[in-house]
C-alpha positions in Angstrom: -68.4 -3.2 0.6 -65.0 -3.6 2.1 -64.0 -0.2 3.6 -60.4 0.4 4.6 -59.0 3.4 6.8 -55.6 4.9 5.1 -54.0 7.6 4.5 -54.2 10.0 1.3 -51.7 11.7 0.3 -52.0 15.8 -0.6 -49.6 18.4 -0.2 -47.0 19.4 -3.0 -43.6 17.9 -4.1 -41.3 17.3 -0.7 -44.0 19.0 1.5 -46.6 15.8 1.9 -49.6 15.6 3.7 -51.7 13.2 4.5 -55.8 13.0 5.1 -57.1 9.8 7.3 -59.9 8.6 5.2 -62.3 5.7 5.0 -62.1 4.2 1.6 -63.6 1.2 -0.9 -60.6 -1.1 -1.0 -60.6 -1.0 -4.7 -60.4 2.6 -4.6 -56.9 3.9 -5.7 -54.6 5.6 -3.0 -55.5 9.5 -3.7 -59.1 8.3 -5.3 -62.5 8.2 -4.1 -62.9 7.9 -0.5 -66.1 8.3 2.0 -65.3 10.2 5.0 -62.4 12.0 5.7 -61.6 11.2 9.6 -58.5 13.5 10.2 -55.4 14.7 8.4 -51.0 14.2 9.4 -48.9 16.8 8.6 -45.4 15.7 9.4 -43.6 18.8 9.2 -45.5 20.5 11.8 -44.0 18.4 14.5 -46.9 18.2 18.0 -49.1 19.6 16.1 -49.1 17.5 13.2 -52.1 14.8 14.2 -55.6 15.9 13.9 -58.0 12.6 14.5 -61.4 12.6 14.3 -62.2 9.4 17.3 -66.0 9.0 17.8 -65.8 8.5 13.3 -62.6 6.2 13.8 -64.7 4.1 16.7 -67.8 4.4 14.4 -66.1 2.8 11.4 -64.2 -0.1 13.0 -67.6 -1.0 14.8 -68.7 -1.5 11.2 -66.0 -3.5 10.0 -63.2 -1.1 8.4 -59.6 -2.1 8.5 -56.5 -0.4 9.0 -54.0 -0.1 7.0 -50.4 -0.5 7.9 -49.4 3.3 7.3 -52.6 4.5 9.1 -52.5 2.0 12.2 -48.8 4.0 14.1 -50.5 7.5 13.7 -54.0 6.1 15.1 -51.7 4.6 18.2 -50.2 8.0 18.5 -53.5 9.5 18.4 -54.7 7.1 21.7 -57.5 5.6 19.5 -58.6 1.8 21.0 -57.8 -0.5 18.4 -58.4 -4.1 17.9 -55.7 -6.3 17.7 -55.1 -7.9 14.2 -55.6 -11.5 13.8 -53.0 -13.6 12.8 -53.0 -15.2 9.3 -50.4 -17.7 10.0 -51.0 -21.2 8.9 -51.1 -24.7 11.3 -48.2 -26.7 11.1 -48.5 -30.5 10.7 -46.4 -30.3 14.2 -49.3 -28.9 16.3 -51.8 -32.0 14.8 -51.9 -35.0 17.2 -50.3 -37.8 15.1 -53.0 -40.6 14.5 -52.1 -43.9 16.9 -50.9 -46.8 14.6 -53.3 -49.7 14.2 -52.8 -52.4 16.4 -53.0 -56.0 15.2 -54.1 -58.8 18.2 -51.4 -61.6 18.4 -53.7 -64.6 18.0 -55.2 -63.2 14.5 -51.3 -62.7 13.3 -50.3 -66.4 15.1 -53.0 -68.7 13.5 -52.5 -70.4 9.7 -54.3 -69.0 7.0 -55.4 -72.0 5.1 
């Protein structure tokens, strides 16, 4: 199961809050989730990061990504957090071109007959 750590959204209409949760990635955004890790309240200004570190440290020693929204506040929160891999693709440029075959001058001198 692919677990992801984001952020769910609660609160009421212009006064959001956020849980941290570890959820299936085919889970929808305010769905199912299975462990709440911490919650963000925005408004509240210093105050407004609670974060839950021995779960966060448990779950991304079993594999859970973050998701883009979730990795600033987990930063702010002083959480060690792996770097992301890069997805970018090779480029022909960084291959070694292939040496061009040589022919030896005595085969290309002498009559084919």
């Amino acid at each position: 199961m692919a677990t992801k750590i984001r952020l769910r959204r609660t609160g009421t209409t212009n006064q959001a809050a956020y849980r941290l949760v570890v959820a299936d990635t085919r889970s929808p955004r305010d769905g199912r989730f299975i462990e709440t890790l911490g919650h963000y309240t925005p408004r509240l200004g210093d105050d407004a990061l609670v974060v839950n570190v021995e779960r966060v440290a448990y779950w991304l020693g079993k594999g859970a990504q973050i998701s883009a929204a979730a990795r600033p506040l987990l930063k702010k929160a002083k959480v060690p957090l792996p770097t992301p891999v890069s997805r970018k693709k090779r480029t022909t440029a960084s291959v070694a071109p292939a040496a061009p075959e040589t022919v030896a001058p005595e085969a290309a001198a002498s009559p084919t007959a």
